[in-house]
C-alpha positions in Angstrom: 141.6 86.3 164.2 144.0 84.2 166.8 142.1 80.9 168.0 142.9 80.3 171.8 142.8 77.1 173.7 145.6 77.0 176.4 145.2 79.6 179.5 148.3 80.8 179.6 148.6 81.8 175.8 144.7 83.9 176.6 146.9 85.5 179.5 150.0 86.5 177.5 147.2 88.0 174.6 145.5 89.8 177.4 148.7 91.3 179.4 150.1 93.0 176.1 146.4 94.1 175.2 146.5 95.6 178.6 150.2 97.1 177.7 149.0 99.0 174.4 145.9 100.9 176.3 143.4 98.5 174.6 139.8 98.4 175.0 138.8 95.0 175.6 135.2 93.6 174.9 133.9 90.6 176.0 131.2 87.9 174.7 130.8 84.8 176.4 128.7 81.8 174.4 128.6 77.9 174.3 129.2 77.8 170.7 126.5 76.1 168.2 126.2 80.4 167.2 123.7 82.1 165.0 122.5 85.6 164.0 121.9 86.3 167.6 125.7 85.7 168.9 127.1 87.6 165.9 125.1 91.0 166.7 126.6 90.4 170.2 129.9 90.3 168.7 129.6 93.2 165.8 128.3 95.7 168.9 132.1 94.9 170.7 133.8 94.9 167.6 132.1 98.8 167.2 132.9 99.7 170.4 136.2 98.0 171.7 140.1 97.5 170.6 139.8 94.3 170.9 137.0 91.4 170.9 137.7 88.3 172.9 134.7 85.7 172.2 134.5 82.2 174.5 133.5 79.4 173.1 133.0 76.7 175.7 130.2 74.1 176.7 130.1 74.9 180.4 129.2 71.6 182.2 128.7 72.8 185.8 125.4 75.1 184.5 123.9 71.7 183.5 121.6 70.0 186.0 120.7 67.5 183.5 123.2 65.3 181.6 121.7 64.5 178.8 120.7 68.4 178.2 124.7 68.6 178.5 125.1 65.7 175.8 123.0 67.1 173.2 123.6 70.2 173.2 124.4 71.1 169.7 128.4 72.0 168.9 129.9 73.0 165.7 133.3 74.3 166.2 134.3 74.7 162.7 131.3 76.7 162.0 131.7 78.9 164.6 135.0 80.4 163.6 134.1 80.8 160.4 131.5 82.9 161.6 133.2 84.9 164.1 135.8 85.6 161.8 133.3 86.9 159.5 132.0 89.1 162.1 135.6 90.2 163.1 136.2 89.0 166.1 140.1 89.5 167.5 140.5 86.7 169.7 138.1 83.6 170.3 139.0 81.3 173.3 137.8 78.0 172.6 139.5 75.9 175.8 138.8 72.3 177.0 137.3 71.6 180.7 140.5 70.6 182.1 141.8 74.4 180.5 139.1 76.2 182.2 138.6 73.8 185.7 142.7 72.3 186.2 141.0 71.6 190.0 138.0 70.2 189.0 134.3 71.0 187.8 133.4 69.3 192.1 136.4 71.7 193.4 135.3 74.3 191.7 131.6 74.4 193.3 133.3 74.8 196.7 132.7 78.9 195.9 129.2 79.5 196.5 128.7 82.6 195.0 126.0 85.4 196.3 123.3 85.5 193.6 120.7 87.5 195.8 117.0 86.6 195.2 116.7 86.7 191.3 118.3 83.4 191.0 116.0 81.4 193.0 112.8 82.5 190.9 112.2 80.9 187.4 115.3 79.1 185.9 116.6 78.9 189.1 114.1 77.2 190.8 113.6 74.7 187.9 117.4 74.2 187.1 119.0 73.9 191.2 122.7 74.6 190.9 122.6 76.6 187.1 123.0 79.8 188.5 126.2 79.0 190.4 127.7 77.0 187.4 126.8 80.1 185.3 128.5 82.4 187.5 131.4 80.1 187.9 132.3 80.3 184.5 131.4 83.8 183.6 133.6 85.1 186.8 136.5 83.0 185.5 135.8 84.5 182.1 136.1 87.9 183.2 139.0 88.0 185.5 140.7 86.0 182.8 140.1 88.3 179.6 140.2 91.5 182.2 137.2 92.9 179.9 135.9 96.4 180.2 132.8 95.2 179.3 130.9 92.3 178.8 127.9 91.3 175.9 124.6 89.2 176.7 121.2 88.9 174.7 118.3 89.8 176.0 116.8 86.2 175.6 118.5 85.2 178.9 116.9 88.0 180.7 117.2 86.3 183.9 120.5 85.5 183.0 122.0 89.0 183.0 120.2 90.3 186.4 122.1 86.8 187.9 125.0 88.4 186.6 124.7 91.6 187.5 124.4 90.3 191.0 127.2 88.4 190.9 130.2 91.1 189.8 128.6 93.2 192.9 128.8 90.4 195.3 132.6 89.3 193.6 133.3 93.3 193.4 134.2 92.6 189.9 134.7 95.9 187.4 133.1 95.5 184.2 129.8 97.2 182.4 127.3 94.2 181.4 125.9 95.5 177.9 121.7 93.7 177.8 121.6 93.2 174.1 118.3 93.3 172.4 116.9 89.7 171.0 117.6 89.0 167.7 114.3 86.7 166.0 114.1 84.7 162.6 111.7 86.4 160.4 108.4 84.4 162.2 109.5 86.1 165.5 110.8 82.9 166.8 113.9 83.9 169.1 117.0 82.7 168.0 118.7 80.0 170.1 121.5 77.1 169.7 118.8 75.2 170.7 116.5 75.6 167.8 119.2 73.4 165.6 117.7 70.3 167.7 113.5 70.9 166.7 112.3 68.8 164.3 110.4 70.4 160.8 107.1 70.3 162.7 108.1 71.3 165.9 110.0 74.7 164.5 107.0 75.4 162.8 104.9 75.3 165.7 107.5 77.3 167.6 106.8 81.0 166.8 103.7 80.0 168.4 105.4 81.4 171.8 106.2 84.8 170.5 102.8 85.4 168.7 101.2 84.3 172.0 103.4 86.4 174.0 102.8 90.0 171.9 98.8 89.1 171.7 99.4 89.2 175.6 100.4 92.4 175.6 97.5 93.8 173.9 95.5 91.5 175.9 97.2 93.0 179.2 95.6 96.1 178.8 92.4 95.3 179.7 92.8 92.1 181.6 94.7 91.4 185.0 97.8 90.1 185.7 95.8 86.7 186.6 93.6 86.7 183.4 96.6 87.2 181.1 99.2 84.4 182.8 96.4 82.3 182.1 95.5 83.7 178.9 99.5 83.0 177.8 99.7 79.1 179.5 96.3 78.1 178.1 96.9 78.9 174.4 100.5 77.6 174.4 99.6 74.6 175.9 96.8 73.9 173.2 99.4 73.8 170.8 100.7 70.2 170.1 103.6 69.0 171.3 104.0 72.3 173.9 104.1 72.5 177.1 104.9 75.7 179.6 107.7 74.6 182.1 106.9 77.9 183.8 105.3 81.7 182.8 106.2 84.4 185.2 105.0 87.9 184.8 107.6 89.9 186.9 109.0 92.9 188.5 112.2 93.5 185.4 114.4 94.6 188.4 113.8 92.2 191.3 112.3 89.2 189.1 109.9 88.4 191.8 106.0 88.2 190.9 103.6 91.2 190.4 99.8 90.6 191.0 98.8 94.0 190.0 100.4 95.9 186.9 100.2 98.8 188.9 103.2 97.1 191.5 106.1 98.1 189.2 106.6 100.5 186.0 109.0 97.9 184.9 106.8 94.3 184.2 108.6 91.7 181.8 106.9 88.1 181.1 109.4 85.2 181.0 108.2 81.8 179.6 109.6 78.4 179.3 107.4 75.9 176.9 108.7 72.4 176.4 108.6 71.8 172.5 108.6 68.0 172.1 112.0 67.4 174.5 113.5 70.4 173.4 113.2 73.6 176.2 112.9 77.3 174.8 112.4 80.4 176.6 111.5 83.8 175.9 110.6 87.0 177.2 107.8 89.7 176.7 107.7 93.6 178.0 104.3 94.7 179.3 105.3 98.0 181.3 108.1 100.4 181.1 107.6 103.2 182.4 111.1 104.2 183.4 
Protein backbone atom coordinates (compact mmCIF):
# COMPACT_ATOMS: atom_id res chain seq x y z
CA UNK A 1 0.00 0.00 0.00
CA UNK A 2 1.78 3.56 -1.21
CA UNK A 3 0.74 6.43 1.33
CA UNK A 4 0.20 9.75 -0.72
CA UNK A 5 0.40 13.24 0.46
CA UNK A 6 1.81 15.54 -2.25
CA UNK A 7 -0.53 16.20 -5.53
CA UNK A 8 1.67 15.70 -7.94
CA UNK A 9 3.13 12.25 -6.72
CA UNK A 10 -1.26 11.15 -6.61
CA UNK A 11 -1.03 12.44 -10.42
CA UNK A 12 2.19 10.52 -11.53
CA UNK A 13 0.34 7.14 -9.66
CA UNK A 14 -2.84 7.88 -11.51
CA UNK A 15 -1.21 8.65 -15.17
CA UNK A 16 0.68 5.18 -15.25
CA UNK A 17 -2.53 3.50 -13.69
CA UNK A 18 -4.28 5.07 -16.62
CA UNK A 19 -1.19 3.74 -18.94
CA UNK A 20 -1.58 -0.08 -17.82
CA UNK A 21 -5.64 -0.16 -18.61
CA UNK A 22 -6.36 -0.08 -14.81
CA UNK A 23 -9.62 -0.05 -13.24
CA UNK A 24 -9.62 2.59 -10.77
CA UNK A 25 -11.99 2.70 -7.60
CA UNK A 26 -12.57 5.40 -5.51
CA UNK A 27 -13.56 5.93 -1.66
CA UNK A 28 -13.48 9.19 -0.34
CA UNK A 29 -13.62 9.54 3.85
CA UNK A 30 -12.38 12.01 6.58
CA UNK A 31 -10.48 9.44 8.29
CA UNK A 32 -11.31 8.44 12.23
CA UNK A 33 -12.56 4.82 9.91
CA UNK A 34 -14.49 1.90 11.18
CA UNK A 35 -16.30 -1.28 9.95
CA UNK A 36 -18.38 0.97 7.81
CA UNK A 37 -15.42 2.57 5.66
CA UNK A 38 -13.61 -0.80 5.30
CA UNK A 39 -16.78 -2.55 3.59
CA UNK A 40 -16.60 0.54 1.35
CA UNK A 41 -13.13 -0.18 0.55
CA UNK A 42 -13.24 -4.34 0.30
CA UNK A 43 -16.39 -3.74 -2.47
CA UNK A 44 -13.51 -1.52 -4.71
CA UNK A 45 -10.88 -3.80 -3.87
CA UNK A 46 -13.48 -6.75 -5.48
CA UNK A 47 -14.28 -4.90 -8.24
CA UNK A 48 -11.38 -2.47 -9.36
CA UNK A 49 -7.37 -2.71 -10.31
CA UNK A 50 -6.70 -0.39 -8.21
CA UNK A 51 -8.22 1.30 -4.81
CA UNK A 52 -7.35 4.88 -4.21
CA UNK A 53 -8.79 5.79 -0.55
CA UNK A 54 -8.79 9.81 0.64
CA UNK A 55 -8.18 10.58 3.80
CA UNK A 56 -8.75 14.19 4.51
CA UNK A 57 -10.67 16.44 7.08
CA UNK A 58 -12.46 18.68 4.63
CA UNK A 59 -12.82 22.13 6.32
CA UNK A 60 -15.02 24.04 3.78
CA UNK A 61 -18.11 21.26 4.50
CA UNK A 62 -17.96 22.58 8.12
CA UNK A 63 -20.34 25.37 9.07
CA UNK A 64 -19.37 25.08 12.63
CA UNK A 65 -15.76 25.32 13.90
CA UNK A 66 -15.76 23.66 16.67
CA UNK A 67 -17.64 20.55 14.85
CA UNK A 68 -14.37 20.97 12.64
CA UNK A 69 -12.04 20.87 15.80
CA UNK A 70 -13.32 17.84 17.30
CA UNK A 71 -13.78 15.86 14.90
CA UNK A 72 -12.07 12.72 15.84
CA UNK A 73 -8.62 11.87 13.66
CA UNK A 74 -6.44 8.92 13.98
CA UNK A 75 -4.04 8.68 11.16
CA UNK A 76 -2.01 5.90 12.26
CA UNK A 77 -4.96 3.81 12.75
CA UNK A 78 -6.33 4.35 9.68
CA UNK A 79 -3.54 2.89 7.60
CA UNK A 80 -3.29 0.12 9.44
CA UNK A 81 -6.63 -0.58 8.67
CA UNK A 82 -6.86 0.14 5.10
CA UNK A 83 -3.86 -1.79 4.63
CA UNK A 84 -5.64 -4.60 6.19
CA UNK A 85 -8.42 -4.22 3.90
CA UNK A 86 -6.09 -3.93 0.89
CA UNK A 87 -6.31 -0.79 -0.30
CA UNK A 88 -3.59 0.22 -3.29
CA UNK A 89 -3.23 3.75 -2.74
CA UNK A 90 -4.47 6.09 0.19
CA UNK A 91 -4.13 9.88 -0.32
CA UNK A 92 -3.84 11.47 2.97
CA UNK A 93 -2.84 15.41 1.79
CA UNK A 94 -2.70 18.57 3.96
CA UNK A 95 -5.30 21.65 3.11
CA UNK A 96 -2.67 23.64 1.53
CA UNK A 97 -2.16 20.06 -0.89
CA UNK A 98 -5.74 19.94 -1.70
CA UNK A 99 -6.74 24.07 -1.66
CA UNK A 100 -2.86 25.76 -3.00
CA UNK A 101 -5.55 28.94 -3.73
CA UNK A 102 -7.35 28.86 -0.73
CA UNK A 103 -10.36 27.11 1.18
CA UNK A 104 -12.24 31.40 0.38
CA UNK A 105 -10.94 31.02 -3.41
CA UNK A 106 -12.04 27.92 -3.69
CA UNK A 107 -15.88 28.78 -2.79
CA UNK A 108 -15.86 31.24 -5.77
CA UNK A 109 -17.36 27.93 -7.81
CA UNK A 110 -20.81 27.64 -6.87
CA UNK A 111 -21.68 24.46 -7.92
CA UNK A 112 -25.47 23.30 -9.12
CA UNK A 113 -26.78 20.99 -6.41
CA UNK A 114 -30.49 21.18 -7.68
CA UNK A 115 -33.25 21.02 -4.97
CA UNK A 116 -32.03 17.99 -2.77
CA UNK A 117 -29.43 20.05 -1.11
CA UNK A 118 -31.58 22.65 0.29
CA UNK A 119 -33.85 20.17 2.23
CA UNK A 120 -32.52 18.49 5.52
CA UNK A 121 -28.72 18.80 6.07
CA UNK A 122 -28.79 21.44 3.79
CA UNK A 123 -31.02 23.62 5.31
CA UNK A 124 -29.51 23.10 8.74
CA UNK A 125 -25.74 23.14 7.69
CA UNK A 126 -25.86 26.48 4.90
CA UNK A 127 -22.71 26.13 2.75
CA UNK A 128 -22.06 21.95 3.52
CA UNK A 129 -23.21 20.93 0.35
CA UNK A 130 -20.96 23.22 -1.68
CA UNK A 131 -17.83 22.30 0.54
CA UNK A 132 -18.86 18.65 0.05
CA UNK A 133 -18.93 18.97 -3.54
CA UNK A 134 -15.80 21.03 -3.65
CA UNK A 135 -13.81 18.43 -2.38
CA UNK A 136 -15.43 15.39 -3.82
CA UNK A 137 -15.10 17.04 -7.55
CA UNK A 138 -11.45 17.67 -6.87
CA UNK A 139 -11.30 14.10 -5.67
CA UNK A 140 -12.52 12.70 -8.76
CA UNK A 141 -10.90 14.64 -11.49
CA UNK A 142 -7.77 14.10 -9.47
CA UNK A 143 -7.84 10.07 -8.99
CA UNK A 144 -9.75 9.93 -12.63
CA UNK A 145 -11.89 7.05 -10.85
CA UNK A 146 -14.29 4.85 -12.75
CA UNK A 147 -16.24 4.73 -9.93
CA UNK A 148 -16.79 6.06 -6.76
CA UNK A 149 -17.99 4.40 -3.02
CA UNK A 150 -20.40 6.11 -0.42
CA UNK A 151 -22.50 4.47 2.50
CA UNK A 152 -25.88 4.62 2.65
CA UNK A 153 -25.85 6.53 6.08
CA UNK A 154 -25.21 9.83 4.17
CA UNK A 155 -28.27 9.27 2.04
CA UNK A 156 -28.60 12.71 1.26
CA UNK A 157 -25.20 12.91 0.70
CA UNK A 158 -24.96 10.68 -2.37
CA UNK A 159 -28.27 12.23 -4.27
CA UNK A 160 -26.06 15.80 -3.69
CA UNK A 161 -23.56 14.05 -5.43
CA UNK A 162 -25.19 12.61 -7.96
CA UNK A 163 -26.42 16.00 -8.80
CA UNK A 164 -23.31 17.43 -8.88
CA UNK A 165 -21.18 15.06 -11.61
CA UNK A 166 -24.47 15.92 -13.88
CA UNK A 167 -24.20 19.56 -13.37
CA UNK A 168 -19.92 19.32 -13.58
CA UNK A 169 -20.53 16.54 -16.56
CA UNK A 170 -18.24 14.51 -14.61
CA UNK A 171 -17.90 10.55 -15.75
CA UNK A 172 -17.95 8.20 -12.98
CA UNK A 173 -20.66 5.48 -11.53
CA UNK A 174 -21.46 6.53 -7.67
CA UNK A 175 -21.81 2.92 -6.05
CA UNK A 176 -24.86 3.67 -2.62
CA UNK A 177 -23.31 1.26 -0.24
CA UNK A 178 -25.59 -0.42 2.23
CA UNK A 179 -25.04 0.83 6.17
CA UNK A 180 -22.95 -1.13 8.10
CA UNK A 181 -24.45 -1.17 12.16
CA UNK A 182 -22.73 -2.41 15.55
CA UNK A 183 -24.47 -5.35 16.72
CA UNK A 184 -27.40 -2.98 18.67
CA UNK A 185 -28.25 -1.52 15.27
CA UNK A 186 -26.62 1.67 16.02
CA UNK A 187 -25.13 2.98 12.56
CA UNK A 188 -21.63 3.17 12.47
CA UNK A 189 -20.08 6.68 12.32
CA UNK A 190 -16.52 8.48 13.12
CA UNK A 191 -18.65 10.26 15.29
CA UNK A 192 -19.65 7.66 17.65
CA UNK A 193 -15.78 7.69 19.04
CA UNK A 194 -16.91 11.22 20.75
CA UNK A 195 -20.36 9.69 22.90
CA UNK A 196 -19.72 9.18 26.25
CA UNK A 197 -20.60 5.39 28.03
CA UNK A 198 -24.19 6.55 28.65
CA UNK A 199 -24.88 8.36 25.73
CA UNK A 200 -23.71 5.24 23.32
CA UNK A 201 -25.94 3.32 25.21
CA UNK A 202 -28.81 5.32 24.76
CA UNK A 203 -27.96 5.65 21.07
CA UNK A 204 -29.39 2.54 19.32
CA UNK A 205 -32.40 4.17 20.69
CA UNK A 206 -32.70 5.90 17.04
CA UNK A 207 -32.56 2.75 15.02
CA UNK A 208 -35.04 0.78 17.21
CA UNK A 209 -37.36 3.77 17.01
CA UNK A 210 -36.87 4.10 13.37
CA UNK A 211 -37.75 0.17 12.36
CA UNK A 212 -40.84 0.26 15.13
CA UNK A 213 -41.84 3.20 12.57
CA UNK A 214 -42.03 1.11 9.99
CA UNK A 215 -44.31 -1.29 11.35
CA UNK A 216 -46.11 1.55 12.75
CA UNK A 217 -46.33 3.14 9.16
CA UNK A 218 -48.60 0.74 8.04
CA UNK A 219 -51.41 1.61 9.67
CA UNK A 220 -50.80 5.14 10.62
CA UNK A 221 -50.18 8.33 8.32
CA UNK A 222 -47.40 9.97 7.32
CA UNK A 223 -48.34 12.77 10.06
CA UNK A 224 -49.02 10.17 12.86
CA UNK A 225 -45.76 8.37 12.32
CA UNK A 226 -43.21 11.69 12.05
CA UNK A 227 -44.67 12.36 15.24
CA UNK A 228 -44.70 8.92 16.52
CA UNK A 229 -40.56 8.88 15.54
CA UNK A 230 -39.81 12.69 17.21
CA UNK A 231 -41.87 12.06 20.30
CA UNK A 232 -40.22 8.85 21.52
CA UNK A 233 -36.65 9.97 20.66
CA UNK A 234 -37.11 13.00 22.24
CA UNK A 235 -38.19 11.24 25.58
CA UNK A 236 -35.05 9.67 25.72
CA UNK A 237 -32.47 11.67 27.89
CA UNK A 238 -30.02 13.59 26.58
CA UNK A 239 -31.72 13.31 22.74
CA UNK A 240 -32.97 15.67 20.86
CA UNK A 241 -34.20 15.44 16.87
CA UNK A 242 -32.41 18.28 14.91
CA UNK A 243 -34.82 17.32 12.10
CA UNK A 244 -37.01 13.96 10.86
CA UNK A 245 -38.07 14.07 7.31
CA UNK A 246 -40.03 11.35 5.75
CA UNK A 247 -39.27 11.83 1.91
CA UNK A 248 -39.60 11.14 -1.65
CA UNK A 249 -35.86 8.78 -1.97
CA UNK A 250 -35.45 10.41 -5.44
CA UNK A 251 -36.29 14.15 -5.03
CA UNK A 252 -35.79 14.40 -1.09
CA UNK A 253 -38.66 16.65 -0.78
CA UNK A 254 -41.64 15.84 1.71
CA UNK A 255 -44.49 13.32 1.15
CA UNK A 256 -47.80 13.79 3.04
CA UNK A 257 -49.41 10.73 1.78
CA UNK A 258 -47.45 7.28 1.44
CA UNK A 259 -49.27 6.89 -1.54
CA UNK A 260 -47.21 10.20 -3.27
CA UNK A 261 -44.15 8.05 -4.15
CA UNK A 262 -43.24 4.07 -4.25
CA UNK A 263 -39.95 5.19 -3.12
CA UNK A 264 -40.30 6.87 0.83
CA UNK A 265 -37.07 6.90 2.95
CA UNK A 266 -37.10 8.63 6.65
CA UNK A 267 -33.95 10.69 7.49
CA UNK A 268 -33.39 11.72 11.14
CA UNK A 269 -30.86 13.85 12.91
CA UNK A 270 -31.11 13.54 17.00
CA UNK A 271 -28.63 15.55 18.99
CA UNK A 272 -27.08 13.04 21.63
CA UNK A 273 -25.73 15.25 24.39
CA UNK A 274 -23.44 17.67 21.84
CA UNK A 275 -22.68 14.99 19.60
CA UNK A 276 -25.06 15.02 16.13
CA UNK A 277 -25.98 11.49 14.54
CA UNK A 278 -28.09 10.73 11.62
CA UNK A 279 -29.73 7.95 10.19
CA UNK A 280 -32.06 6.72 7.71
CA UNK A 281 -35.15 4.32 7.54
CA UNK A 282 -36.99 2.79 4.25
CA UNK A 283 -40.81 2.75 4.45
CA UNK A 284 -41.72 2.09 0.63
CA UNK A 285 -39.99 0.64 -2.26
CA UNK A 286 -41.87 -0.26 -4.67
CA UNK A 287 -39.52 0.07 -7.63
Amino acid sequence: MEIIRKTDALLATVSSARERGLRIGLVPTMGALHAGHLSLVERSVAENDMTIVSVFVNPTQFNNATDLATYPRDEEHDIKLLSGAGATVVYMPSVEEVYPEGTAAAGSHVFDLGSAAEVMEGKMRPGHFQGVAQIVSRLFRLTQADVAYFGEKDFQQIAVIRNMIKSEGINIDIVACPIRRADDGLALSSRNALLSDDQRRRAPRIYETLKESVEYSKSHSVRETHHYVVSKINSVEEMEVEYFEIVDARTLLPVEEWSESPWIVGCITVYNGKVRLIDNILYRKEI
